[in-house]
C-alpha positions as CSV (number, residue, x, y, z in Angstrom):
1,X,-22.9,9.1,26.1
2,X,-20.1,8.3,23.6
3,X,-18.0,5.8,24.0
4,X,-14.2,5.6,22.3
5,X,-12.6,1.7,20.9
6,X,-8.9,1.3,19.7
7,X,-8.3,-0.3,16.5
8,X,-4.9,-0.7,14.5
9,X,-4.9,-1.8,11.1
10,X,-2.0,-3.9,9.9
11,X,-1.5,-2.6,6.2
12,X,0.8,-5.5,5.3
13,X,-1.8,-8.5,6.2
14,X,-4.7,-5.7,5.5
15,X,-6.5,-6.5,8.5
16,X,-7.3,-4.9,11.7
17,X,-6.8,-6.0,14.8
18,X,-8.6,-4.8,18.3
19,X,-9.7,-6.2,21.4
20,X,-13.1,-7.8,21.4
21,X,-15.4,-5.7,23.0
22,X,-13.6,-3.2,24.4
23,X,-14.7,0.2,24.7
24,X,-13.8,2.9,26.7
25,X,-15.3,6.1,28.3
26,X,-12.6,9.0,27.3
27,X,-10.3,9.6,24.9
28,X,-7.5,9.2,26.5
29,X,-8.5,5.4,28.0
30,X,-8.7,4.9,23.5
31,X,-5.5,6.1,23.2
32,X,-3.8,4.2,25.8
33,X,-5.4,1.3,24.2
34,X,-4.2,1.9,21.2
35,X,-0.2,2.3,21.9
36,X,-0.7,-1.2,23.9
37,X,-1.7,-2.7,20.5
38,X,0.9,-0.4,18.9
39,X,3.2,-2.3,20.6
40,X,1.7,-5.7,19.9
41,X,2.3,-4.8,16.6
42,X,5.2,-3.5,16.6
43,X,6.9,-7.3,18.6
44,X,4.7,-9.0,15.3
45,X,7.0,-7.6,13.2
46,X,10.1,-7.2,15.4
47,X,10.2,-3.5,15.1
48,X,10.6,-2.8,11.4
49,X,7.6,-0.6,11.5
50,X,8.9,2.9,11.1
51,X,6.2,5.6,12.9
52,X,5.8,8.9,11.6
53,X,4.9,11.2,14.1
54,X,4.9,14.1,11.6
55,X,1.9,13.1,9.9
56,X,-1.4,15.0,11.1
57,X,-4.4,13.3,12.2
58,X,-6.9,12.6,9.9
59,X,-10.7,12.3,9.6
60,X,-14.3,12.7,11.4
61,X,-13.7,12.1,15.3
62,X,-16.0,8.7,14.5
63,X,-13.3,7.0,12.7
64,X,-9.9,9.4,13.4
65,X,-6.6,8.0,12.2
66,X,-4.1,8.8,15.0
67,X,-0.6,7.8,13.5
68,X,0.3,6.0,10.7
69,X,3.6,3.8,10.0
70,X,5.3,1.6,7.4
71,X,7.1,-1.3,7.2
72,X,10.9,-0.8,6.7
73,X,9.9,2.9,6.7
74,X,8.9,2.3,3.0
75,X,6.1,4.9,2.5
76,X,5.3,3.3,-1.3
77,X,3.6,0.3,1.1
78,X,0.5,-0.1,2.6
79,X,0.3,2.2,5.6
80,X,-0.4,0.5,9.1
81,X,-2.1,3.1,11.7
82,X,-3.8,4.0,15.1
83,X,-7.2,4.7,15.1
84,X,-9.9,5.6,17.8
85,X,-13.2,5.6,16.7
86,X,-16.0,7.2,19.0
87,X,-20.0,6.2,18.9
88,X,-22.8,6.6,21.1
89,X,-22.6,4.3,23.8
90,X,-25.9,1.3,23.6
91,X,-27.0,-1.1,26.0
92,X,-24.3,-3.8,24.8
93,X,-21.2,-2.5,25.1
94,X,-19.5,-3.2,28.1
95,X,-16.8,-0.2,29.7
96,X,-13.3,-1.7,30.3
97,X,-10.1,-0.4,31.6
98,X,-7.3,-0.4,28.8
99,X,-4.3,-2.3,29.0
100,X,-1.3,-0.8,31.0
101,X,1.8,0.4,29.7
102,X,5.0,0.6,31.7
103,X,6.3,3.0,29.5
104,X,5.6,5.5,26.6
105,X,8.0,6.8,24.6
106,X,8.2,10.6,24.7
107,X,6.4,10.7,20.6
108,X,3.8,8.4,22.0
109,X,3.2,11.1,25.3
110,X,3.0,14.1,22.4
111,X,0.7,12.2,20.4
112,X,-1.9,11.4,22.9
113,X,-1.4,15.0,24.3
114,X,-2.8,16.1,20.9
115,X,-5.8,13.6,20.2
116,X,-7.6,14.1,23.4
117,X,-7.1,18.1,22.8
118,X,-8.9,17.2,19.3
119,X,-11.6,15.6,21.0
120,X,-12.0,18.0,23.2
């Protein structure tokens, strides 16, 4: 069984940040996860990271880069992005439910649309 975890990397501190074991059972539980730390994110740096939702996704469905964004919109920086990485499930990870939006913007809804048809 494979199982999906959110990650977001944070391209001006160059660090990622996640939730400690959290791993979920489709694709679209990974992706939910991942606009809730989107947003996180986004409050860290009082929304001066410009998303581009025009960028495709890149690499292997283990470690798939989802959307990107810089800071101020200035693409000459380090990038900050989504990213769900999938692995076969073992004994020590423990399922959990992601965290709830109340709302996603109508790029966010188009985006996850598209990366659980890729992992389909």
């Amino acid at each position: 069984m494979v199982v999906y975890q959110a990650r977001v990397g944070d391209g001006f501190r160059e660090k990622g940040l996640k939730r400690t074991n959290s791993y979920f059972s489709t694709p679209k539980e990974a992706v939910t996860e991942a606009l809730a730390l989107k947003k996180k994110i986004d409050s860290l740096y009082k929304n001066e990271i410009k998303w581009d939702y025009s960028e495709e996704v890149t690499g292997p469905a283990e470690k798939m880069k989802i959307l990107k964004g810089y800071l101020s919109g200035h693409e000459k920086s380090k990038a900050f992005y989504l990213q769900i990485i999938s692995t076969k499930r073992q004994e020590e990870f423990s399922i959990v439910s992601p965290i709830k939006l109340k709302n996603i913007s109508s790029d966010d809804e188009k985006m996850m649309t598209k990366v659980v048809k890729l992992f389909k």
